[in-house]
Every structure is written in structure tokens, then in C-alpha cells.
C-alpha angles and dihedrals in degrees: 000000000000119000121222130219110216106215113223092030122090119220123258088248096063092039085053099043078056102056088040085052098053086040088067097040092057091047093048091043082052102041090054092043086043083051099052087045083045088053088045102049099026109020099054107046088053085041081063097049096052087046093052087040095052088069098038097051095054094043088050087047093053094046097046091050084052093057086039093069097033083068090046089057100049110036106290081301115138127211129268099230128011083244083081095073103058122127103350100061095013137039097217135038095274084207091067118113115237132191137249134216094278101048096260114145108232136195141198121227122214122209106186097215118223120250099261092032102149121250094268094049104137102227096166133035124145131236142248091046107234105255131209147169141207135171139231144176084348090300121118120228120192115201126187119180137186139201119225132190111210112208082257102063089247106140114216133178127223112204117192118190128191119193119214095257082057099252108144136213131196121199125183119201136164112262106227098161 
């Protein structure tokens, strides 16, 4: 059996290479334009957090190795109120408020522990949480989330996440930025 070229007409399998070709330009053309939208919805809003975060942790740090010190000094005691370490253990009022990026007032609340409070008692956190959104798939999604000093240093961050229907989620992780 002899096969016969037709002259004038191209193979399948050109005709094929060429629609496989054009396949993978589209979904590149549409991965990089879906990345740009992902950056925008998703990218952004935790780009804001760090960034919030970035003031508040350090604050929080500062503070906890003040009172830190202030229960090495008297007898492993803390203080009542976070008034009691200005200006020995610490240069401002640490129950100022402060302001983040985006102009917010924040504030740091102080939870004395107990004397036999266990390790991952939470003794500081801030107020007002810092809030976000993001949206996907249409849906809106609203975030707070909320910084927290154990009694043993240890930072962790408290996410809560309300759906649009207003179901909401809480998530607790260790804080390691």
C-alpha cells in the first residue's frame, strides 16, 4: 500500500502542532493576566497585614521584655498595669496608643497573669484587630486579625474570618515573622 501526498493540502498533524501551539499561547496569556488579578485580590490585602504587623510585633516584643525584667526585679511579680513600667523599663507610656501605616490608633492590652498562669497564657494583644478584605470568586471575604504575647514570649496570631453569608472562622498559629 503506497501513500499519496496530496500536493496543496497540509497533514493532520500540522494542522494539529498548530492548534496545540495556539492552546498554550491563550493559557499562558491567561496564567500571567489570572496572576496579576491573584496579586491584586489576594496579594495586597496580606501585604497590609505584614506590614501592620510589622509596627505592632515589635512594639509587643519591647513591651513583654520590659515586663520581663520588671518580674525579675521584684520577685517573678508583674505589674498591675503596663503604667508601672515608665520610665524605668520603658522610655514611653506603653499604654499609649500608636499608629499604624495607614493612620489607625492602636493600643496594647495588658493581661497581668496569675502566679501559677500556665506558659501560653496570653498576657498582651492590641485593639482595635487589624482588619482586611479580599475578594474571591466575587465573594467577599472580611479578616481581623490580632497579635498575642504568651507568658512565655511566644507571638501568636489570631485570624478571624467571616464568609459572606457571616459564618465565621478562628484560627490560631505561631507568629514566626
Amino acid at each position: 500500500m503506497t501513500h499519496t501526498r496530496i500536493q496543496g493540502r497540509t497533514s493532520c498533524w500540522v494542522l494539529g502542532g498548530i492548534g496545540c501551539l495556539g492552546l498554550i499561547i491563550i493559557a499562558v496569556v491567561a496564567m500571567v493576566v489570572g496572576g496579576r488579578a491573584l496579586v491584586n485580590t489576594v496579594g495586597r490585602p496580606i501585604e497590609e497585614v505584614v506590614t501592620k504587623a510589622q509596627v505592632i510585633v515589635p512594639k509587643q516584643r519591647a513591651v513583654y521584655d520590659a515586663l520581663k525584667r520588671y518580674a525579675a526585679d521584684n520577685n517573678s511579680k508583674y505589674p498591675s498595669s503596663l503604667k508601672q513600667l515608665a520610665p524605668k523599663y520603658v522610655a514611653e507610656d506603653p499604654t499609649q496608643p500608636f499608629k499604624l501605616p495607614d493612620g489607625t490608633e492602636v493600643r496594647l492590652v495588658y493581661k497581668p497573669p496569675k502566679p501559677d498562669a500556665a506558659p501560653d497564657t496570653v498576657i498582651l494583644e492590641h485593639k482595635p484587630p487589624v482588619k482586611s478584605s479580599m475578594e474571591i470568586l466575587g465573594q467577599k471575604i472580611d479578616m481581623e486579625f490580632t497579635y498575642q504575647v504568651q507568658l512565655n514570649g511566644e507571638v501568636y496570631q489570631q485570624q478571624v474570618i467571616t464568609d459572606p453569608e457571616g459564618n465565621k472562622q478562628t484560627r490560631r498559629e505561631r507568629f514566626r515573622r
